[in-house]
FINUDO-764215 format. One line per field, with one value per residue (C-alpha): residue number from 1; residue in one letter; x, y, z negated. Coordinates in steps of 0.05 Angstrom, whole numbers, always signed. Layout:
% residues N
seq	(NUM, ...) .
type	(A, ...) .
px	(X, ...) .
py	(Y, ...) .
pz	(Z, ...) .
***
This chain:
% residues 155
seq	(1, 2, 3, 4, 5, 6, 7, 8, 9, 10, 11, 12, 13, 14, 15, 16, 17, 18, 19, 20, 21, 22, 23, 24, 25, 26, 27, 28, 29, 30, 31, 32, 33, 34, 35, 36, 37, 38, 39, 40, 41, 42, 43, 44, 45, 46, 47, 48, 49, 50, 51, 52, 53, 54, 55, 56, 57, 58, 59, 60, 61, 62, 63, 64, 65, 66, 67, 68, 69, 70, 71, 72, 73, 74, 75, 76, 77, 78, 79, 80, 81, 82, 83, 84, 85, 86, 87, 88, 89, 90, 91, 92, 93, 94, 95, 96, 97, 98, 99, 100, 101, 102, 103, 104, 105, 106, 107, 108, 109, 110, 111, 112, 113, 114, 115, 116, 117, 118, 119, 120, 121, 122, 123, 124, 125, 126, 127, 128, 129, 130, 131, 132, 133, 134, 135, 136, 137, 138, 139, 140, 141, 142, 143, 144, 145, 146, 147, 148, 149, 150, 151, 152, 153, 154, 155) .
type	(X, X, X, X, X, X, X, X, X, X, X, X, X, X, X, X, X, X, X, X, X, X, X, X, X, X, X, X, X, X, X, X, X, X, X, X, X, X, X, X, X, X, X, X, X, X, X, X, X, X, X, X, X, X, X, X, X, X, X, X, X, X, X, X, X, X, X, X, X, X, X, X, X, X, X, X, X, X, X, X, X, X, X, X, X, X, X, X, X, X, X, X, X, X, X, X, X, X, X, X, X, X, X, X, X, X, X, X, X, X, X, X, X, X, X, X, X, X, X, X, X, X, X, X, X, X, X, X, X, X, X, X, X, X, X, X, X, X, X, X, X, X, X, X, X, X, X, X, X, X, X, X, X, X, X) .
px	(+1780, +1799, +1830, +1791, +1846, +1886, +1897, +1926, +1899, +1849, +1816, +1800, +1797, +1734, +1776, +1838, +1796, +1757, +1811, +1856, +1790, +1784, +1858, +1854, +1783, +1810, +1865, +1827, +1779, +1825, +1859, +1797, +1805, +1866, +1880, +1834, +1883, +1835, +1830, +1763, +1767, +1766, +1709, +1665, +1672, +1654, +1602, +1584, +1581, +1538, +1490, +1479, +1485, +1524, +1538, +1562, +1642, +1614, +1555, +1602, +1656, +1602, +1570, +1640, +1660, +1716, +1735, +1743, +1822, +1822, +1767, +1812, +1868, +1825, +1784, +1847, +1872, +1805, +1792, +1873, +1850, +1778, +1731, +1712, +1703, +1689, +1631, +1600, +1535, +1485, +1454, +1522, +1590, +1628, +1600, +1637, +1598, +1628, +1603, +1620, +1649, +1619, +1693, +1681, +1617, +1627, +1687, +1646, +1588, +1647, +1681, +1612, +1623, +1699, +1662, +1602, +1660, +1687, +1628, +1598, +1673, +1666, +1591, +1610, +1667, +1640, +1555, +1513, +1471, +1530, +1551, +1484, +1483, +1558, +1547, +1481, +1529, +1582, +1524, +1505, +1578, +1582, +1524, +1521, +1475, +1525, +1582, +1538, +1518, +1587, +1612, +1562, +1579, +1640, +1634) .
py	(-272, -201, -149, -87, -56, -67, +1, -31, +8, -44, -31, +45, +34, -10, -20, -39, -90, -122, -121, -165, -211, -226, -247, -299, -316, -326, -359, -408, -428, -439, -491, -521, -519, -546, -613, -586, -548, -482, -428, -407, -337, -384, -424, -370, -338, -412, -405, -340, -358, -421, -387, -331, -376, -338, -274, -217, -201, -131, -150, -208, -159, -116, -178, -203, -120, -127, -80, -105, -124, -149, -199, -218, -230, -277, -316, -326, -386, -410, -410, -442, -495, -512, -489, -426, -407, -339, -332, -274, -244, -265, -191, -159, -192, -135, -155, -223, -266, -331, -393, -454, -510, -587, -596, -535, -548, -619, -588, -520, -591, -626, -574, -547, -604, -567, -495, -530, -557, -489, -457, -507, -494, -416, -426, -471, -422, -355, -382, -391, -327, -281, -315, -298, -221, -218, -235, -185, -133, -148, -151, -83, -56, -91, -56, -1, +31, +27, +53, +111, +137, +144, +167, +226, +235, +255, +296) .
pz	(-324, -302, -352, -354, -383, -313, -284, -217, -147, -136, -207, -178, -107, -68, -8, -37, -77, -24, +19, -35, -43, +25, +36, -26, -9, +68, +37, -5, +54, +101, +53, +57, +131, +128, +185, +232, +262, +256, +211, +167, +218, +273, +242, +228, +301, +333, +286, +306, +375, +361, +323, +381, +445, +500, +465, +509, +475, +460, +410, +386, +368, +342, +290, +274, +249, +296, +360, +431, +427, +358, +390, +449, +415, +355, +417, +460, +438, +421, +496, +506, +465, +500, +448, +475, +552, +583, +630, +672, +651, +706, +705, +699, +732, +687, +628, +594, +547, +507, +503, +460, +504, +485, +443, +413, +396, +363, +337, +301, +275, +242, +212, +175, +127, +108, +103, +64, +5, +14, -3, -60, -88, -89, -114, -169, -199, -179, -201, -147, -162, -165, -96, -61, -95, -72, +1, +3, -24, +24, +85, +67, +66, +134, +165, +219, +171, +117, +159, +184, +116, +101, +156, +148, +80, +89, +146) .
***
């Protein structure tokens, strides 16, 4: 499938290459996604949300690798839409945390069956063992830990 003989900047360079990955990848899911009006970005951050209750913005920028504006601007017209709504922390009237509204809840439920063809799809060409050591590689590169180390590194 790929020439090893390629000598283009993504055979020599991790970020180019993961970078280029996760457009087509993003690319192919969201096709997947495609007639519910919402992207597989917007998907995975209803997801996000649902999976963590009433996440603060912070630690939900934080778990989606994102900073605070990038955040805004993704959950914006999720909350124009009604699937997201903002609500003050109870301890902390500063602090904002989002919450899945009841659409955006059914909405996150029914689009799971898009994201599971999605994901059988990328299983099925990519082999579901590759898939699994794939995603613990690309948790790792996600990680604090992993951003500290080489942060340090190259200091």
């Amino acid at each position: 499938m790929v020439d090893k003989t390629d000598d283009s900047i993504w055979m020599h360079c991790s970020n180019t290459a993961i970078r280029r990955a996760a457009r087509q990848l993003g690319q192919l899911y969201d096709d997947c996604m495609e007639g519910t009006g919402l992207k597989g970005t917007q998907f995975a951050l209803l997801s996000q949300i649902a999976s963590t209750g009433e996440p603060a913005l912070k630690q939900l920028a934080e778990a989606m690798v994102m900073d605070l504006s990038a955040l805004g601007h993704t959950l914006k017209p999720l909350i124009r839409d009604g699937y997201v709504e903002l609500l003050p922390d109870p301890d902390d009237r500063r602090v904002k945390r989002a919450r899945l509204t009841e659409f955006g809840q059914k909405t996150q439920q029914t689009l799971l069956a898009n994201w599971r063809d999605a994901q059988s799809r990328f299983d099925r060409v990519f082999g579901k063992e590759r898939s699994e050591e794939i995603r613990e590689a690309l948790a790792l590169i996600s990680s604090p830990e992993f951003a500290k180390a080489f942060r340090k590194d190259g200091l």
